[in-house]
C-alpha positions in Angstrom: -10.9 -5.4 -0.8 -10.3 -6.1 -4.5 -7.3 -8.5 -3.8 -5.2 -5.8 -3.0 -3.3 -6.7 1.1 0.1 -6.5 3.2 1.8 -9.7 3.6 3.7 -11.0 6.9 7.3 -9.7 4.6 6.5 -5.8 5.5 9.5 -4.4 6.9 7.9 -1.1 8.0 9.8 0.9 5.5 7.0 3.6 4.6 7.9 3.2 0.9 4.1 2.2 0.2 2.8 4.9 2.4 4.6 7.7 0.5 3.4 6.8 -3.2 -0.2 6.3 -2.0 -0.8 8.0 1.5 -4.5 7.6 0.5 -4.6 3.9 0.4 -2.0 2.5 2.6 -1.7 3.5 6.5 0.5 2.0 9.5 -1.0 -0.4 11.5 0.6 -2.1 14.3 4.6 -2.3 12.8 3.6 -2.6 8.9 1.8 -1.2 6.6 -1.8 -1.9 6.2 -4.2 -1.1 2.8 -6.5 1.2 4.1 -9.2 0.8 1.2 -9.8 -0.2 -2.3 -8.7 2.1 -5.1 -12.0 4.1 -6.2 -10.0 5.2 -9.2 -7.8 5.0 -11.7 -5.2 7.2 -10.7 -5.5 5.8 -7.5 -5.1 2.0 -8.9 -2.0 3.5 -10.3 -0.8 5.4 -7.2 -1.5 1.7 -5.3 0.2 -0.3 -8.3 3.2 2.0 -8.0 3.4 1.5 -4.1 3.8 -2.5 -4.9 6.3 -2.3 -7.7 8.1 0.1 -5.0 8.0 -2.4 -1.9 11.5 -3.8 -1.7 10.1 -7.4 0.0 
């Protein structure tokens, strides 16, 4: 998947999930990348959920 995963730090806080509801889904207590970007505004909407992630 490009590189792009969750680590075992999530904390559940659904900061990813709101900058790229596309991309990044819930799955079992964290959050979980749901595909690759197929885009560049959707590389950017990903790269924005990672700066975001407070862990």
């Amino acid at each position: 998947m490009d590189g792009w995963y969750v680590d075992d730090r999530c904390t559940n806080c659904d900061v990813a999930r709101q900058l790229a509801p596309d991309l990044i889904v819930e799955a079992d207590g964290k959050s979980q990348i749901l595909r690759s970007p197929r885009d560049e505004a959707e590389a950017r909407s990903l790269h924005a959920a990672v700066f975001a992630c407070p862990t």
